[in-house]
Backbone as CSV, one residue per row, in Angstrom:
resi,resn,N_x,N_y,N_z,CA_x,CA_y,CA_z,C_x,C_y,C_z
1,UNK,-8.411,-3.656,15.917,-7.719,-4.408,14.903,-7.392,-3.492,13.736
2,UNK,-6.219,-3.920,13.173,-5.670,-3.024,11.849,-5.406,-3.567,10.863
3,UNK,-6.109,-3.750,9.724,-6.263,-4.202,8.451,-5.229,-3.314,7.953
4,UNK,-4.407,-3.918,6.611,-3.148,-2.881,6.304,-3.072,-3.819,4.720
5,UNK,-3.764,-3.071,4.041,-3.773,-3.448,2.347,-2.707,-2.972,1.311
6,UNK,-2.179,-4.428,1.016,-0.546,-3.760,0.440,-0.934,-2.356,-0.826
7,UNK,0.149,-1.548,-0.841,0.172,-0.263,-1.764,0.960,-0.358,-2.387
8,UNK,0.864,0.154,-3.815,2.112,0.173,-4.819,2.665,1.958,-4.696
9,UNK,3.766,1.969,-4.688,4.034,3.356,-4.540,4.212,3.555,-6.200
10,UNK,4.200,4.900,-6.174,3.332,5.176,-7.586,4.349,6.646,-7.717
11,UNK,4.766,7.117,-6.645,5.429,8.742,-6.778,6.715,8.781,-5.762
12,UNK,7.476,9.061,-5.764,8.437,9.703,-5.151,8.724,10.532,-4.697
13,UNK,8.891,11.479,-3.468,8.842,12.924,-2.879,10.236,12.850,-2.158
14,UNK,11.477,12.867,-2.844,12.522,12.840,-1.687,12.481,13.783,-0.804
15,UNK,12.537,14.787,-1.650,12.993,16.033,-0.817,12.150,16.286,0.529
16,UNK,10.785,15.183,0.877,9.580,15.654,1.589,9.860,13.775,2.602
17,UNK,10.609,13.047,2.288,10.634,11.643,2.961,9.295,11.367,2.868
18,UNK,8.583,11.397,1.262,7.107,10.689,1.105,7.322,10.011,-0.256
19,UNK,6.315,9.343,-0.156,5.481,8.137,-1.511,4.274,8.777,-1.559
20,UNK,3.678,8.571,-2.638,2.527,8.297,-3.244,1.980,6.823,-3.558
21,UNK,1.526,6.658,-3.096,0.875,5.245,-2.979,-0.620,5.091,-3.608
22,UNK,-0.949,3.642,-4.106,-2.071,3.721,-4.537,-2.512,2.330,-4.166
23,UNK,-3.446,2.326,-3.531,-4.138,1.252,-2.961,-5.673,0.834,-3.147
24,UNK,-5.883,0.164,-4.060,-7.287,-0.502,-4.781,-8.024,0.995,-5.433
25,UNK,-7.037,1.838,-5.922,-7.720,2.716,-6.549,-7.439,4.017,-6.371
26,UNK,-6.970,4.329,-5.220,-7.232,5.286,-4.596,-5.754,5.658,-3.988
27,UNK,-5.279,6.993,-4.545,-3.787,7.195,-4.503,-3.551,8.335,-2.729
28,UNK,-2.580,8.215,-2.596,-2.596,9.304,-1.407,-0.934,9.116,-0.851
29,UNK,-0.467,10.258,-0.217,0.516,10.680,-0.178,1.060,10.130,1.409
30,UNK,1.891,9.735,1.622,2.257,9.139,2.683,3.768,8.803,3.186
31,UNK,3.804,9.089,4.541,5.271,9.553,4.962,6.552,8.314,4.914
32,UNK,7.783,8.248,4.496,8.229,7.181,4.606,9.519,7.448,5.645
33,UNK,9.329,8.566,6.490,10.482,8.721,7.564,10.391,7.692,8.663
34,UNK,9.696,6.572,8.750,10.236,5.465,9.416,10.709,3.979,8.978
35,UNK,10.694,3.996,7.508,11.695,3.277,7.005,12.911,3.142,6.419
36,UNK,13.856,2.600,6.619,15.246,2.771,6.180,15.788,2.059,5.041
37,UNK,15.151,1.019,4.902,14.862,0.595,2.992,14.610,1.981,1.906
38,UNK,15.594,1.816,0.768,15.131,2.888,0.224,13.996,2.145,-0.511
39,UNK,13.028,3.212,-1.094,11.774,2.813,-1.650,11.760,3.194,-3.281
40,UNK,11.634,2.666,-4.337,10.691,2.872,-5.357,10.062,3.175,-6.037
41,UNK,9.469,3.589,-6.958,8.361,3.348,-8.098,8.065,1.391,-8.386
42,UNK,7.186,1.430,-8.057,6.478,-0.380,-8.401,6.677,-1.375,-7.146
43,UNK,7.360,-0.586,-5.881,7.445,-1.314,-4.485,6.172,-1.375,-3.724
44,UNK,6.043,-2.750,-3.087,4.984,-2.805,-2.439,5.133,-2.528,-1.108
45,UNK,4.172,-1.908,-0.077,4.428,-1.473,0.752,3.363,-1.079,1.984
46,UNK,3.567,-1.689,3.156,1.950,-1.617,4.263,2.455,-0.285,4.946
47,UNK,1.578,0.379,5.193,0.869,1.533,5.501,0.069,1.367,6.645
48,UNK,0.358,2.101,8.110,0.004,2.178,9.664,-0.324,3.533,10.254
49,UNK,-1.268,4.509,10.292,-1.469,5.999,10.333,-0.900,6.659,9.512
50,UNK,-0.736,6.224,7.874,-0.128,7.423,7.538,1.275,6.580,6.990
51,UNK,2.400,6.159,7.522,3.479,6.251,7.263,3.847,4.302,7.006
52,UNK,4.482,4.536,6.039,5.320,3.340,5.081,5.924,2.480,6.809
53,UNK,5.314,1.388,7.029,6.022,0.810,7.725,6.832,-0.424,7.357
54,UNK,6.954,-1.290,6.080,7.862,-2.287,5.701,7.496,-2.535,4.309
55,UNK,8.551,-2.808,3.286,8.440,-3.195,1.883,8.118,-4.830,1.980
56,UNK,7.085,-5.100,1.256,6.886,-6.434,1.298,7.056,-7.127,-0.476
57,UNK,7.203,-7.962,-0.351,7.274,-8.815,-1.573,5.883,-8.850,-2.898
58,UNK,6.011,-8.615,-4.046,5.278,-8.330,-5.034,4.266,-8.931,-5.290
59,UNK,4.992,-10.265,-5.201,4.071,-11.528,-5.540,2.606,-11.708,-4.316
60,UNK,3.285,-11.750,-3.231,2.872,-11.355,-2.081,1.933,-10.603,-1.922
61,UNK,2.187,-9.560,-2.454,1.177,-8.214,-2.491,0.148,-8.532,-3.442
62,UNK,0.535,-9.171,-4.548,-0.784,-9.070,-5.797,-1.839,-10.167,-5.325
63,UNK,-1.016,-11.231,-4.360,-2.267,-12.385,-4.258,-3.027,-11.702,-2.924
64,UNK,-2.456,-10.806,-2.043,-3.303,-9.906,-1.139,-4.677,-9.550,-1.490
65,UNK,-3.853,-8.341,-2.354,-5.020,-7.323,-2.980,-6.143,-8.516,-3.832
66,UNK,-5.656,-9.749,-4.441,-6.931,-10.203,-5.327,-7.781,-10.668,-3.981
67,UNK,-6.996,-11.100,-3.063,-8.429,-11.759,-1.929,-9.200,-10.857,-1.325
68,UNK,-7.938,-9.361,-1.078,-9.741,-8.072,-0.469,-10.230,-8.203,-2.194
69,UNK,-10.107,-7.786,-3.256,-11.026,-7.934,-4.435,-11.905,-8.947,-3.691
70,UNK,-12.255,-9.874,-3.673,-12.706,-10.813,-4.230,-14.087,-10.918,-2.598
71,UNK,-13.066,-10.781,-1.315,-13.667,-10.221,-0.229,-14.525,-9.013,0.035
72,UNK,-14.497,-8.181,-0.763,-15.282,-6.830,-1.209,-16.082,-7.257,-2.433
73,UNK,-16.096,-7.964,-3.130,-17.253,-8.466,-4.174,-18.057,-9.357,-3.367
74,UNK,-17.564,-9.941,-2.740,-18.811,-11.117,-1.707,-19.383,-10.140,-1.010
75,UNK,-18.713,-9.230,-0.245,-19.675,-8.471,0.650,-20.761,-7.750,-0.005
76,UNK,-20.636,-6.866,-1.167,-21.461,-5.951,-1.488,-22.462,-6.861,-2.579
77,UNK,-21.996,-8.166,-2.615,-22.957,-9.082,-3.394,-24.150,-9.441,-2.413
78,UNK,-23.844,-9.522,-1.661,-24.618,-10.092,-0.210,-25.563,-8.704,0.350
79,UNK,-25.407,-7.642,-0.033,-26.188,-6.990,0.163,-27.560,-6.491,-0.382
């Protein structure tokens, strides 16, 4: 199974067909040569080995990320 936690792209690399993405904290560089949407600064976006596979909707994305928040505070509460 593949969990895929929306990312805000955060950087731009044309010249390299990459983003910089940052996902619950934690930024990292990642390929966008299999999407044909152009991409952003403040686009949300799921991530599959590495590479940008579809821009998803904002709103979308922020109520994501609060449920892993909130799913990662129950877990490590429980421990």
């Amino acid at each position: 199974m593949c969990l895929s936690i929306p990312s805000e792209v955060v950087e731009l690399h044309e010249d390299e067909q990459s983003v910089t993405v940052e996902t619950l904290g934690v930024r990292r560089k990642v390929s966008a040569h299999l999407i044909q949407d152009p991409l952003e600064i403040g686009d949300y976006v799921l991530i599959h080995i590495g590479f940008v596979m579809s821009k998803i909707d904002k709103s979308d994305a922020l109520e994501s990320i609060s449920l892993y928040r909130e799913i990662a505070e129950k877990l490590t509460a429980s421990e």
